[in-house]
VMD Tcl script that draws the C-alpha trace (Angstrom):
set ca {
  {109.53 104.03 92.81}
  {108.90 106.00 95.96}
  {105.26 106.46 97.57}
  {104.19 108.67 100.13}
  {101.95 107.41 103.17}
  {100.04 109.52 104.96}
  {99.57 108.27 108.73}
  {97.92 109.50 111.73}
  {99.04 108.34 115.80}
  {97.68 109.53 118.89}
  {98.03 108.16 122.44}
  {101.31 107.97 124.78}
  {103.27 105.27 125.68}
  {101.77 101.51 125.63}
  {98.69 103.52 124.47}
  {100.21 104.69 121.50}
  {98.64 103.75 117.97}
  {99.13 104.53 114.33}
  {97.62 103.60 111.34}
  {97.96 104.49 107.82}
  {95.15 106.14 106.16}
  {96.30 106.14 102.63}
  {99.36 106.42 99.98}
  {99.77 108.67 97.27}
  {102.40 109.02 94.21}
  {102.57 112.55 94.66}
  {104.56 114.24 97.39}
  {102.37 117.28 97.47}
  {98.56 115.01 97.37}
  {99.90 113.70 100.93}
  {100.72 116.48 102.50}
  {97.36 117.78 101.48}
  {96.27 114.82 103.04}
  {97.56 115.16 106.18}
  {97.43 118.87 106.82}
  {93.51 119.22 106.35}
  {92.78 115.83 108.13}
  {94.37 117.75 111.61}
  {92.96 120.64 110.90}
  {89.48 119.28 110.88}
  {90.65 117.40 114.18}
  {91.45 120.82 115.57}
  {88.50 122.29 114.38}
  {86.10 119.23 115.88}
  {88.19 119.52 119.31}
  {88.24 123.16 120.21}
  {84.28 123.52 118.97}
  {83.32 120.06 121.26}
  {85.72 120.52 124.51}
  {87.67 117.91 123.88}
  {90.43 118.19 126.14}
  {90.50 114.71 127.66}
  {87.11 114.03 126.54}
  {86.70 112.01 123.41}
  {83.06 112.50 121.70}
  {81.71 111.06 118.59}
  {81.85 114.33 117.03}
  {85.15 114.84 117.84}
  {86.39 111.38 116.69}
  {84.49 111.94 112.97}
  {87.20 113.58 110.71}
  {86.05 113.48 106.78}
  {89.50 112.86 105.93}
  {90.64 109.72 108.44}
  {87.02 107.66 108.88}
  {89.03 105.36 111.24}
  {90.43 108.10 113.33}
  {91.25 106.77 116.84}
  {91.30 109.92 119.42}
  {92.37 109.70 122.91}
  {93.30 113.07 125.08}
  {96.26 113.63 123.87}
  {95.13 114.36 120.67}
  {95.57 112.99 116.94}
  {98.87 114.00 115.03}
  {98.99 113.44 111.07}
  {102.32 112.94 109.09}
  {103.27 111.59 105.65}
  {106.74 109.95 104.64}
  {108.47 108.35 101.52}
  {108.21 104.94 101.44}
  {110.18 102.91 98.62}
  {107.82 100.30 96.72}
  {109.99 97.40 95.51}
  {109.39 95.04 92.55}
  {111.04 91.95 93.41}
  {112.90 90.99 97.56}
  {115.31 93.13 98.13}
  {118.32 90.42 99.39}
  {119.33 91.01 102.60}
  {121.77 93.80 103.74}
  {125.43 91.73 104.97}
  {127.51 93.41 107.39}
  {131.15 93.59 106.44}
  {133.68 92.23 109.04}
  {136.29 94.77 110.37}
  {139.88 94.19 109.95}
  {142.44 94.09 113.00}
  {145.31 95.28 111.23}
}
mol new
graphics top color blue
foreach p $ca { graphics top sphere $p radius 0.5 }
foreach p [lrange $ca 0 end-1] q [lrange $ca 1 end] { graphics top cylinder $p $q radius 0.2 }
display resetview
């Protein structure tokens, strides 16, 4: 079975961060996940100035309540993930043959 986590990153660097806001079954419920929750970053910045200035307004987004924000901004995307019943054994690497 194959999720689909939405996660948002921002900083540069050793100041980079992500975190997962939430997973979905449904391709099309995370991508309407992610695209509003950076558009209402967008929206927040541009109306508050917040290039390079992080304000409380700016770092409230209805759709990530534990948005971090630096000045580089906040990206959002989603990816499949596979979720797994039972431990997966371990991948073995096959030896190449000389001749």
């Amino acid at each position: 079975m194959t999720i689909y986590v939405v996660e948002g990153s921002t900083g540069e660097y050793e100041d980079y961060s992500e975190w997962i806001l939430c997973a979905y079954y449904d391709e099309a419920l995370a991508k309407e996940h992610a695209r509003p929750a950076i558009e209402a970053y967008r929206t927040r910045a541009d109306r508050n100035g917040a290039f390079g200035i992080v304000t409380r307004q700016v770092a409230s987004n209805p759709y990530d309540p534990d948005m971090h924000v630096d000045y580089t901004g906040v990206e959002y995307i989603y990816y499949p993930l596979e979720v797994l019943d039972a431990l997966r054994p371990p991948v073995v690497e096959k030896e190449e043959n000389d001749g």
